[in-house]
GUMARKE-987381 format. One record per residue: x, y, z of N, C-alpha, C in turn; chain; residue number from 1; residue in one letter. Coordinates in steps of 0.1 Angstrom, whole numbers, plus 5000, padded with zeros to 4 digits. Layout:
N
n_X/n_Y/n_Z/ca_X/ca_Y/ca_Z/c_X/c_Y/c_Z/chain/resi/resn
X/Y/Z/X/Y/Z/X/Y/Z/A/NUM/a
...
This chain:
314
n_X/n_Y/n_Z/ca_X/ca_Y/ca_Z/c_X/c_Y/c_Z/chain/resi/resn
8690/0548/7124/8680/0551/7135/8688/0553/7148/A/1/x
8684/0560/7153/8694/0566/7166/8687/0561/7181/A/2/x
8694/0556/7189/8691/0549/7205/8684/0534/7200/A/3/x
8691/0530/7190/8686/0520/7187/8701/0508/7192/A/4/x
8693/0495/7194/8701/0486/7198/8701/0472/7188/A/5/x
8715/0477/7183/8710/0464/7170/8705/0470/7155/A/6/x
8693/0478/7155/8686/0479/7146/8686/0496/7141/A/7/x
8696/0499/7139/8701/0510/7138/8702/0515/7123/A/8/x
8703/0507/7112/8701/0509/7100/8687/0508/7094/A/9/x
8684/0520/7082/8674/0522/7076/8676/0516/7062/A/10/x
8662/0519/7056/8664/0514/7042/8674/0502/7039/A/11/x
8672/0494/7043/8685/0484/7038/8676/0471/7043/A/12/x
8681/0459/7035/8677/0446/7043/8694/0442/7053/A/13/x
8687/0441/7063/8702/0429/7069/8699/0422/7077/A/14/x
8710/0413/7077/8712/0400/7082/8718/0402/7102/A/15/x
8704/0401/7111/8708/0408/7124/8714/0398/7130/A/16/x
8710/0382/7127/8717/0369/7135/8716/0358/7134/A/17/x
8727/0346/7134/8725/0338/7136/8729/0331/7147/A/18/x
8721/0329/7159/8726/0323/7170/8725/0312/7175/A/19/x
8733/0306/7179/8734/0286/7183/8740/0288/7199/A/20/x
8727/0283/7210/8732/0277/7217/8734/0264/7214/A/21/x
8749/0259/7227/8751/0249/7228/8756/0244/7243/A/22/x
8749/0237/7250/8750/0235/7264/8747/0221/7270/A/23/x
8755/0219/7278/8746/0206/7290/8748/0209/7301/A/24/x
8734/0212/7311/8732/0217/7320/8724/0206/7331/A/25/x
8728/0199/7333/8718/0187/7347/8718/0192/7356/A/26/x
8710/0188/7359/8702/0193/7374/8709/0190/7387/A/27/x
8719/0184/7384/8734/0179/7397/8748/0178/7388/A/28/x
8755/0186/7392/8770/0183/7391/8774/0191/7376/A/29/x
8788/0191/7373/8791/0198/7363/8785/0203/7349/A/30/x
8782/0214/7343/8781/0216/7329/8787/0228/7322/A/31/x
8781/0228/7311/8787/0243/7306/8775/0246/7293/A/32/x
8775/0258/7291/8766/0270/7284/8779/0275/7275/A/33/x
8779/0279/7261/8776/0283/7251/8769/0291/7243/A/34/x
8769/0306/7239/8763/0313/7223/8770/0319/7218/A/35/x
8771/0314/7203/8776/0322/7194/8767/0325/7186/A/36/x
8773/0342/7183/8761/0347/7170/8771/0353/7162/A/37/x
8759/0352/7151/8770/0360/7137/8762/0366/7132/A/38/x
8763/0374/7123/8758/0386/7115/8760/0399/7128/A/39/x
8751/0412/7118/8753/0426/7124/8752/0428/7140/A/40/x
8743/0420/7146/8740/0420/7163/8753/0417/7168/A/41/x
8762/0404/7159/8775/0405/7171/8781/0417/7173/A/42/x
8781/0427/7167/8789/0439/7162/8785/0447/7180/A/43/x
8769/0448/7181/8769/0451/7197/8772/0444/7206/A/44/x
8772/0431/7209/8777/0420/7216/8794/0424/7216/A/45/x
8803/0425/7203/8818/0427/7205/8823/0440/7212/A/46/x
8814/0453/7210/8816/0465/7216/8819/0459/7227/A/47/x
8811/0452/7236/8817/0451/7250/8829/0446/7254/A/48/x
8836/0434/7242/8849/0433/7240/8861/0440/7242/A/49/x
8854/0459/7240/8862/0463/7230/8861/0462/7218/A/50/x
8861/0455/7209/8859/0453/7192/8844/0452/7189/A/51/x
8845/0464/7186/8824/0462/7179/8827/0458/7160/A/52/x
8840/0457/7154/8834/0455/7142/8834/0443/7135/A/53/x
8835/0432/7146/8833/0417/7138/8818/0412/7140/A/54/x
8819/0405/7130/8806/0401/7124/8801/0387/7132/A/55/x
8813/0380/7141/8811/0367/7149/8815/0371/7163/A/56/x
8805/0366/7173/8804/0369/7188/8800/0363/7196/A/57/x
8809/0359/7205/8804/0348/7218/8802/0359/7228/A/58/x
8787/0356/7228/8779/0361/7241/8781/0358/7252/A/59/x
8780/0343/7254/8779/0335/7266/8789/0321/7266/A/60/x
8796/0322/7276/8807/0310/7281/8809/0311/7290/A/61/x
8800/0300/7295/8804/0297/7316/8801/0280/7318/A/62/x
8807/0276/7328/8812/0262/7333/8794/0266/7346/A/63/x
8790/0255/7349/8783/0253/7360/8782/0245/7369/A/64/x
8775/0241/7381/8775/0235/7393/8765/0234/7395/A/65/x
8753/0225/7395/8743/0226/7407/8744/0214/7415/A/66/x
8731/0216/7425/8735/0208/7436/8720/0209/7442/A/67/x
8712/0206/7442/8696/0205/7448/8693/0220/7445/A/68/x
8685/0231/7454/8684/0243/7452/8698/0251/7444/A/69/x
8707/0247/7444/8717/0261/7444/8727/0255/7433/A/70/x
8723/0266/7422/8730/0265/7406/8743/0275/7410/A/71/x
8759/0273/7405/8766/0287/7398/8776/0281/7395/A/72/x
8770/0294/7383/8779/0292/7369/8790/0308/7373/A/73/x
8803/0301/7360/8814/0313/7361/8816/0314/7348/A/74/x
8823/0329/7341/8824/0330/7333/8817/0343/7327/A/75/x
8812/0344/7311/8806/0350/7308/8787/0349/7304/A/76/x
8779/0356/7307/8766/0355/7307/8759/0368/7306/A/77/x
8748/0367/7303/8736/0372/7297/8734/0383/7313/A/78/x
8727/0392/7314/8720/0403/7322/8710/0394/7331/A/79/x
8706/0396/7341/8696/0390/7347/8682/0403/7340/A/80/x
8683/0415/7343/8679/0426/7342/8673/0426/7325/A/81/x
8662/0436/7328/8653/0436/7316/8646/0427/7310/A/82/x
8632/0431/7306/8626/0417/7299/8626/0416/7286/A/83/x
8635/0422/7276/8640/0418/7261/8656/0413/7267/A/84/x
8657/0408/7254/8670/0400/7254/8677/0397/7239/A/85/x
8687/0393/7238/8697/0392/7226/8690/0383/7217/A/86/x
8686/0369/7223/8681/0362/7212/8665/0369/7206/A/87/x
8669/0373/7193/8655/0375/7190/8642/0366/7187/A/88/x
8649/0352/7193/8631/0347/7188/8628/0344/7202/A/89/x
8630/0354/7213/8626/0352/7224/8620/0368/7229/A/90/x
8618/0374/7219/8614/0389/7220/8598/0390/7211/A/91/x
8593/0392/7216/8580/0399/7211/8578/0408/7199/A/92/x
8588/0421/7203/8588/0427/7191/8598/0426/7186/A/93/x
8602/0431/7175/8613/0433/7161/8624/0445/7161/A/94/x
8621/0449/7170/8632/0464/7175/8629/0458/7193/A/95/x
8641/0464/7197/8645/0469/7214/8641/0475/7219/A/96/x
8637/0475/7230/8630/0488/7235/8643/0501/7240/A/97/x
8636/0515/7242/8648/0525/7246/8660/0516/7260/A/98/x
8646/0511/7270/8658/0504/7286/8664/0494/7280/A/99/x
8666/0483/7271/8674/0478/7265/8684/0484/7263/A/100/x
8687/0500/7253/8698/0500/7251/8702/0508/7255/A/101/x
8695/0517/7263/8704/0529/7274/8699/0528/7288/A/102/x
8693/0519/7299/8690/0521/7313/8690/0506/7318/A/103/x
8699/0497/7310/8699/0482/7318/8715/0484/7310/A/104/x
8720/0469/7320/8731/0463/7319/8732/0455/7305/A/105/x
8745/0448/7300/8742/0443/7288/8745/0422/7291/A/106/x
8758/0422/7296/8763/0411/7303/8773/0410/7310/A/107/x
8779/0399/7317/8786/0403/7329/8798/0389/7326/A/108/x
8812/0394/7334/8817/0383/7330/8824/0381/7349/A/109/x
8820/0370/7356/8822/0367/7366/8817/0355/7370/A/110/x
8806/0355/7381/8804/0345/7391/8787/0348/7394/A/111/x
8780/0339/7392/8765/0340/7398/8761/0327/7405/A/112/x
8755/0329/7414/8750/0318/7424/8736/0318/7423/A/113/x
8722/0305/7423/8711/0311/7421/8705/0305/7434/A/114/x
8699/0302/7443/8689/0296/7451/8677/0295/7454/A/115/x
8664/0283/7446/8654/0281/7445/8652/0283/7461/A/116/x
8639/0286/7464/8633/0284/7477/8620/0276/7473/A/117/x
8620/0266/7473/8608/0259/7470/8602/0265/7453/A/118/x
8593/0260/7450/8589/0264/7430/8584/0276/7434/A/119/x
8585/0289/7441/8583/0300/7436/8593/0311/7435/A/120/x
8599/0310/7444/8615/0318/7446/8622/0314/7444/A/121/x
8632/0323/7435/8647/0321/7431/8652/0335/7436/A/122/x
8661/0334/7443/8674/0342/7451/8686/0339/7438/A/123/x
8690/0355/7437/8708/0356/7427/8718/0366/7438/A/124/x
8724/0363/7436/8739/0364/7444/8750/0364/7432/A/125/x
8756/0379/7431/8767/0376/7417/8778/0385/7418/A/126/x
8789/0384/7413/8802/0393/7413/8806/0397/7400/A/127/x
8808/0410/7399/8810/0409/7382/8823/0418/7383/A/128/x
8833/0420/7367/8835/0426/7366/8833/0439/7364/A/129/x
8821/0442/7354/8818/0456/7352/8799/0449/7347/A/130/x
8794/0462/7354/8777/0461/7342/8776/0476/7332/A/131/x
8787/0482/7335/8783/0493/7326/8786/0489/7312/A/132/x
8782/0489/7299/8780/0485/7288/8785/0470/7287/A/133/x
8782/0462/7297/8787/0449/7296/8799/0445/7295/A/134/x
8808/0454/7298/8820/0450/7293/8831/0438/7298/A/135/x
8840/0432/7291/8842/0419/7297/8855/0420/7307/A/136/x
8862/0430/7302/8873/0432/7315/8868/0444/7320/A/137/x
8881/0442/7331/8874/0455/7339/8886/0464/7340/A/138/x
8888/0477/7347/8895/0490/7345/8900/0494/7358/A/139/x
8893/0485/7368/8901/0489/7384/8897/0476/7392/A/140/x
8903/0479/7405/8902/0467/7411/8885/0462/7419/A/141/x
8881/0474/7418/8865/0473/7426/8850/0465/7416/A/142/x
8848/0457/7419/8838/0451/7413/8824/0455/7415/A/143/x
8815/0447/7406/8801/0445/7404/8794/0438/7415/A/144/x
8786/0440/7424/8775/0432/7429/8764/0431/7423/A/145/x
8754/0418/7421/8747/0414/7415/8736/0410/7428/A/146/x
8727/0414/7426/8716/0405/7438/8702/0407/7430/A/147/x
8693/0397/7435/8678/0397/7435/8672/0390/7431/A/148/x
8658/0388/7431/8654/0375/7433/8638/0379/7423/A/149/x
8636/0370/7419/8620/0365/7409/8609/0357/7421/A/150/x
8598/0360/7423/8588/0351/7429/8576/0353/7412/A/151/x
8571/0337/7416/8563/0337/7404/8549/0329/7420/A/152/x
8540/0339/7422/8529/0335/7432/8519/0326/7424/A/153/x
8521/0327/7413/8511/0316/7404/8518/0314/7396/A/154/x
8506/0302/7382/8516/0298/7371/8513/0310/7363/A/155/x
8506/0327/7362/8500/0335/7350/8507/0348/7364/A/156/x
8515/0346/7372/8520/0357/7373/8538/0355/7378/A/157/x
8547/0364/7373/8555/0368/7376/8564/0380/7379/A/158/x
8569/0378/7390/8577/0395/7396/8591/0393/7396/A/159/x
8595/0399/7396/8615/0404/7397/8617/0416/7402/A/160/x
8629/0419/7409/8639/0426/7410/8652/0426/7413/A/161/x
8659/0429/7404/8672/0430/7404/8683/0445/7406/A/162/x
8691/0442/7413/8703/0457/7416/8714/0452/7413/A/163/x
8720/0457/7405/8737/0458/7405/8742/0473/7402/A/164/x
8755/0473/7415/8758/0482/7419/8778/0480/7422/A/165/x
8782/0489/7418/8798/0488/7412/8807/0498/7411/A/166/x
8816/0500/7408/8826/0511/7402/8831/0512/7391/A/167/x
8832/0520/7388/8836/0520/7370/8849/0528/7372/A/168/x
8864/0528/7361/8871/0541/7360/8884/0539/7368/A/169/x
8894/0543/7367/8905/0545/7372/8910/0551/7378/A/170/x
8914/0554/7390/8916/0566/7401/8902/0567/7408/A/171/x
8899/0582/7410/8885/0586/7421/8875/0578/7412/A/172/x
8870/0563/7418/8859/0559/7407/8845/0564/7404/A/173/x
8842/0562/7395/8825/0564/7392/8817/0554/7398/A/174/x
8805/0558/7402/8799/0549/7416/8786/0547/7402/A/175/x
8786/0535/7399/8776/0529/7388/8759/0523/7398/A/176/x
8752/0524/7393/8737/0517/7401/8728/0512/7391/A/177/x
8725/0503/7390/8711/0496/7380/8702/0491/7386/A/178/x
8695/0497/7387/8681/0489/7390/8668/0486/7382/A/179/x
8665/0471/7385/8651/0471/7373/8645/0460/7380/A/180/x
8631/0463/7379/8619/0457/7380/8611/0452/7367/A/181/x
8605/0442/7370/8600/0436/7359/8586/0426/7366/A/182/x
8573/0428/7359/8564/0423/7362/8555/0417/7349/A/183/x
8550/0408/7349/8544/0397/7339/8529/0390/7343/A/184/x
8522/0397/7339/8508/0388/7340/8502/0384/7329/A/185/x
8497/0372/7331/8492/0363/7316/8477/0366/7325/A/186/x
8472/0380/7315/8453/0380/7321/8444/0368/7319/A/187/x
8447/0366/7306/8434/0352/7300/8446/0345/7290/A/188/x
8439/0336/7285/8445/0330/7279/8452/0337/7265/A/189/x
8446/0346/7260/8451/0351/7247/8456/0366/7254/A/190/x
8456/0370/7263/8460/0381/7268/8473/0381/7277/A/191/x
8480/0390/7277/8490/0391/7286/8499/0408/7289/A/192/x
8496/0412/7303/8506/0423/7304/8518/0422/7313/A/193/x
8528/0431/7304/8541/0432/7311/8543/0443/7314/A/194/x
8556/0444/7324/8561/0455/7325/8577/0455/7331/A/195/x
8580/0465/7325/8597/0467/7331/8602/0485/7337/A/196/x
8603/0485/7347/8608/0501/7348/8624/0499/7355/A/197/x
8633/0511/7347/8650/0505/7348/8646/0518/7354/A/198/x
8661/0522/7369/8667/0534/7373/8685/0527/7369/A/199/x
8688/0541/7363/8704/0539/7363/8713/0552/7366/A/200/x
8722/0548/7377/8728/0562/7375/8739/0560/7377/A/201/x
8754/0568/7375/8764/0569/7371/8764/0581/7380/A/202/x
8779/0583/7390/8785/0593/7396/8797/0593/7401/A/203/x
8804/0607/7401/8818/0606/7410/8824/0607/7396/A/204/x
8834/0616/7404/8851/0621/7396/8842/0627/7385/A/205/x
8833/0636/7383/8828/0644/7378/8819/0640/7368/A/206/x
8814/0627/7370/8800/0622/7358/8787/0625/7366/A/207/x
8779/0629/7361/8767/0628/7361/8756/0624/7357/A/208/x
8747/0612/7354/8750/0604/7342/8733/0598/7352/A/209/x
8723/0600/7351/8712/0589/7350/8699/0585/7340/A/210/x
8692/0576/7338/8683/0570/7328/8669/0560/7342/A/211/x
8661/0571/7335/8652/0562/7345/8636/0561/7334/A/212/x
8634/0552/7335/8621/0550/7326/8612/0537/7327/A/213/x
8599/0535/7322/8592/0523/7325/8590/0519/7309/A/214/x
8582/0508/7307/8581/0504/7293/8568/0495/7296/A/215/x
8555/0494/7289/8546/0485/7289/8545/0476/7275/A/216/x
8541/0464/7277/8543/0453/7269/8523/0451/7273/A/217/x
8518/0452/7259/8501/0444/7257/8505/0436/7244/A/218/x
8503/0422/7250/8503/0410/7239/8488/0406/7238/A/219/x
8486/0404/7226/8470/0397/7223/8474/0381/7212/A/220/x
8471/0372/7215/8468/0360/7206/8457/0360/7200/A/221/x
8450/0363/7185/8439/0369/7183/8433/0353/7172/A/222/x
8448/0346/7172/8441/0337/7165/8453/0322/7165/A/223/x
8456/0313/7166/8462/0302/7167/8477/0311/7162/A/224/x
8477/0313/7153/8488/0314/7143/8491/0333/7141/A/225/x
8487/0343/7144/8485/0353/7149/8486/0358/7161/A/226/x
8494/0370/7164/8497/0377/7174/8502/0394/7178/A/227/x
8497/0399/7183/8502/0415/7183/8503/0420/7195/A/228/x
8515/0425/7195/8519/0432/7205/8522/0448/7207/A/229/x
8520/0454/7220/8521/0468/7214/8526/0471/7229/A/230/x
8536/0480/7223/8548/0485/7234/8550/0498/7236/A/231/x
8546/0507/7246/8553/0522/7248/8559/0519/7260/A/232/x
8569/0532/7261/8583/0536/7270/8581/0550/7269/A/233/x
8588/0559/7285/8587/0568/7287/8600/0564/7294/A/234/x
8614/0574/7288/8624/0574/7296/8628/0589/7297/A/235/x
8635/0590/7309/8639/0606/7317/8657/0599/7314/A/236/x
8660/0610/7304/8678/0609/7305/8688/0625/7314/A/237/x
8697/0622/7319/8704/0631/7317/8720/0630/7312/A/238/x
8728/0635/7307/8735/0633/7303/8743/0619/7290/A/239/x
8727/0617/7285/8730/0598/7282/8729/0600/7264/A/240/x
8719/0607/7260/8710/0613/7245/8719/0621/7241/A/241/x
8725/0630/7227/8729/0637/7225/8719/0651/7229/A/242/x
8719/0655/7237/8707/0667/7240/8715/0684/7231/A/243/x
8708/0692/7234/8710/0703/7227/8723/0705/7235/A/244/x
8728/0718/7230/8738/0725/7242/8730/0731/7250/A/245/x
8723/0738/7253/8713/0744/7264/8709/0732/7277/A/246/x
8711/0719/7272/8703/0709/7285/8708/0698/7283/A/247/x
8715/0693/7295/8720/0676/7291/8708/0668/7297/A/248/x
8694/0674/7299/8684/0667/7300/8674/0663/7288/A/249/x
8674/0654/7285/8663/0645/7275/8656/0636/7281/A/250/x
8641/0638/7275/8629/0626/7279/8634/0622/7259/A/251/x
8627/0607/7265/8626/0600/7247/8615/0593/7255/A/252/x
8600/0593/7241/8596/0584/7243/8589/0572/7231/A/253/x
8585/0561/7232/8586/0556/7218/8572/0543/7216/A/254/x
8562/0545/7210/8555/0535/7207/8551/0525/7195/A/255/x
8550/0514/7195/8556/0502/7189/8544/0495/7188/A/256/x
8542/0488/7176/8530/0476/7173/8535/0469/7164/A/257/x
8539/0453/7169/8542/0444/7158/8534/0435/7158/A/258/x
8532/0425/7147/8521/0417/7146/8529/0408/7140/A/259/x
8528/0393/7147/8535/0380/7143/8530/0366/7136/A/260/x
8531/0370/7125/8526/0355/7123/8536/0344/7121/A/261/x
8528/0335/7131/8536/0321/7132/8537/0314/7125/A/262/x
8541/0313/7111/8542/0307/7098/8538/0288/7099/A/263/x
8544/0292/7109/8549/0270/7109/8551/0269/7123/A/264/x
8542/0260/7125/8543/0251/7142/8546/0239/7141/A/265/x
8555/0236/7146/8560/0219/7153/8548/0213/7154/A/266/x
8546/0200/7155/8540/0192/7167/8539/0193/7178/A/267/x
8550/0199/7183/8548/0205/7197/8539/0216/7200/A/268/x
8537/0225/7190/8529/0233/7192/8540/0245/7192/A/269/x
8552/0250/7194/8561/0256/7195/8566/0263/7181/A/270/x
8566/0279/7181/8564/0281/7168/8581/0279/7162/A/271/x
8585/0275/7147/8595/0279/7142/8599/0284/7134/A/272/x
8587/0289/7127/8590/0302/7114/8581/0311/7121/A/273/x
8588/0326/7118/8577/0340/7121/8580/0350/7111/A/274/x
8569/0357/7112/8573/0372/7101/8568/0377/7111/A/275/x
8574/0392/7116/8569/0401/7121/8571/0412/7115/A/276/x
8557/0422/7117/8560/0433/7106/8553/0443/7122/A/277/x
8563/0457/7119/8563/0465/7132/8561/0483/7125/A/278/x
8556/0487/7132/8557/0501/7132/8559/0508/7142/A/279/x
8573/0517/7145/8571/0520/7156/8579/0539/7152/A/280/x
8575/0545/7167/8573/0558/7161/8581/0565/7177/A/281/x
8593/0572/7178/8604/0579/7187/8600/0591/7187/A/282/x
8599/0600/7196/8596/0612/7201/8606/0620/7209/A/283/x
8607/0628/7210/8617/0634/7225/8610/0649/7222/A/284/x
8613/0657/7240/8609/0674/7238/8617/0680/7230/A/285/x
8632/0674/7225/8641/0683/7222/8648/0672/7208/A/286/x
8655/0682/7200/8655/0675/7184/8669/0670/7190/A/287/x
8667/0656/7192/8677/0641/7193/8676/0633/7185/A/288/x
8671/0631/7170/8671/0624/7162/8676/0632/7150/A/289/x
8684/0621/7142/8689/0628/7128/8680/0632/7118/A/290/x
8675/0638/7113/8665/0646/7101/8672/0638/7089/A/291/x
8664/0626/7077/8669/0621/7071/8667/0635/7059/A/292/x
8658/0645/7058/8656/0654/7052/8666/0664/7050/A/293/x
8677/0661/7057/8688/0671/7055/8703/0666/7053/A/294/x
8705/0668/7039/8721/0666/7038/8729/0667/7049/A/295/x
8730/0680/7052/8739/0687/7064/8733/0685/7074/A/296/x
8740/0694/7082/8742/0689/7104/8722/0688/7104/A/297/x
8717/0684/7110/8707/0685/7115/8698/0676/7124/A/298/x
8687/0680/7131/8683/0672/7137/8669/0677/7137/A/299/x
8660/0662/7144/8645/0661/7142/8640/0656/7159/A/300/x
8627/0658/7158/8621/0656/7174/8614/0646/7174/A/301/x
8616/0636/7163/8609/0621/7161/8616/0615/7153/A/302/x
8615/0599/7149/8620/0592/7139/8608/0581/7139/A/303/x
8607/0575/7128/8595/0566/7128/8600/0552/7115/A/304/x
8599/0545/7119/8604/0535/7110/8593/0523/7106/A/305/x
8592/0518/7096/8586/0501/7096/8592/0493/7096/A/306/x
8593/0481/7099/8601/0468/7097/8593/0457/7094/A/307/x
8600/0445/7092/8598/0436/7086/8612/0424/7090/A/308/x
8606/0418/7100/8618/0406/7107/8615/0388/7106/A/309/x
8622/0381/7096/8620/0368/7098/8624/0361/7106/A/310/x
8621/0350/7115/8628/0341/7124/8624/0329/7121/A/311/x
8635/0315/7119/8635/0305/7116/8644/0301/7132/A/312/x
8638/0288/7134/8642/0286/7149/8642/0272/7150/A/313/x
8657/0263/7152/8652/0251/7149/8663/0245/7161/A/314/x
């Protein structure tokens, strides 16, 4: 499957992860954070290495400090940016959405500062080496800035925005920009809408390079142990999709319905078995998808897949 993040193989069963945090984090004075994963997802996690073909990947390794309002950790870490994420049993659905893997950052290896303002505001302050595909070293002397801040005005709503803005490249640099927004309302109790819209663009020393798109999240709890979520995205690429030769401009857009059942709940109430079973269906104006109908060169103006994802979570 093509613009896919992680979930890029058809017909096959596989094994996308096994991931273990391991951390101590108090509320004053020293700690440190830990993930390692294994199976096929490290494979995207090591790209940013450099090495995409091992099967074991440390995500995350940073030392921390807090001190009343003001946490920072150094090292390497997770994106502030986008509301899917690496660990899948903290995702809704069973595939990525398109801003996932072409119009947000992946992770950063540097310095982040956070500062509560009382329980609704948190302020980020960060230096990175690079946010273009996450990568862990960097290629010139000019760095990442990281800024922006989350207010949550209630306990059923939350807002973000985040920018990081950087250089990429050796010599005349490429002038990198990410921007994303992200908003979260829990309407009623079994209901909840989200949303994320990424701008990304890339320029200088002759790239032209932007991804701007939104993505909506409708979750329904329809029964204790039951759950479905349904996700469309509308992204504007240029230069990012394999586009025809006639246009380095591509729209993709892609809609998604997965339905979860919670196999097994704790005592806590906290689920830790799931099956999710997904159908989701990729579009673009112009043929950017492989045609599994054709031996030879070709391409198609949709791809459509089903899935079927277990998560055990302990």
């Amino acid at each position: 499957m093509a613009y896919r993040a992680f979930d890029s193989q058809s017909d096959s069963f596989t094994f996308n992860q096994a991931l273990l945090n391991l951390g101590y984090q108090p509320t004053k004075g020293f700690g440190a954070f830990v993930t390692v994963l294994a199976g096929n997802d490290a494979q995207g996690v090591n790209g940013s290495y450099g090495d995409g073909g091992g099967k074991f990947a440390l995500g995350q390794a940073f030392v921390q400090y807090a001190n009343g309002p003001i946490t920072v950790i150094a090292g390497r870490f997770w994106t502030l940016a986008g509301l899917e994420v690496v660990d899948s049993a903290l995702d809704a659905n069973a595939s990525r959405s398109l801003l996932f893997q072409l119009a947000e950052p992946f992770a950063h290896t540097g310095i982040r500062a956070s500062y509560k303002i009382g329980d609704r505001v948190t302020t980020y302050l960060g230096v990175s080496n690079s946010a273009t595909g996450g990568r862990a070293t960097d290629d010139n002397k000019q760095k990442t800035l990281e800024f922006g801040a989350s207010y949550a005005p209630s306990s059923s709503t939350t807002l973000a925005l985040y920018e990081y803005y950087g250089f990429e490249g050796a010599g005349p640099s490429v002038r990198t920009n990410y921007l994303d927004a992200i908003a979260i309302f829990q309407l009623s109790e079994p209901l909840s809408l989200s949303f994320n819209a990424d701008w990304y663009r890339a320029s200088g020393n002759g790239a032209d390079i932007y991804a701007a798109g939104i993505g909506t999240w409708l979750g329904y709890q329809f029964a204790p142990q039951w759950k479905a979520t349904l996700r469309g995205e509308y992204l504007s690429t240029k230069n990012v999709v394999a586009c025809p030769k006639s246009s380095d401009k591509c729209d993709l857009e892609e809609a998604t319905v997965t339905v979860d059942y919670q196999a097994y709940k704790r005592k806590s109430g906290l689920s830790a078995f799931d099956i999710l079973a997904e159908f989701r269906y990729d579009v673009s104006g112009n043929r950017v998808f492989p045609d599994p109908n054709l031996n030879g060169p070709g391409s198609a103006d949709n791809q459509a897949d089903v899935a079927v994802k277990v998560i055990y979570k302990f």
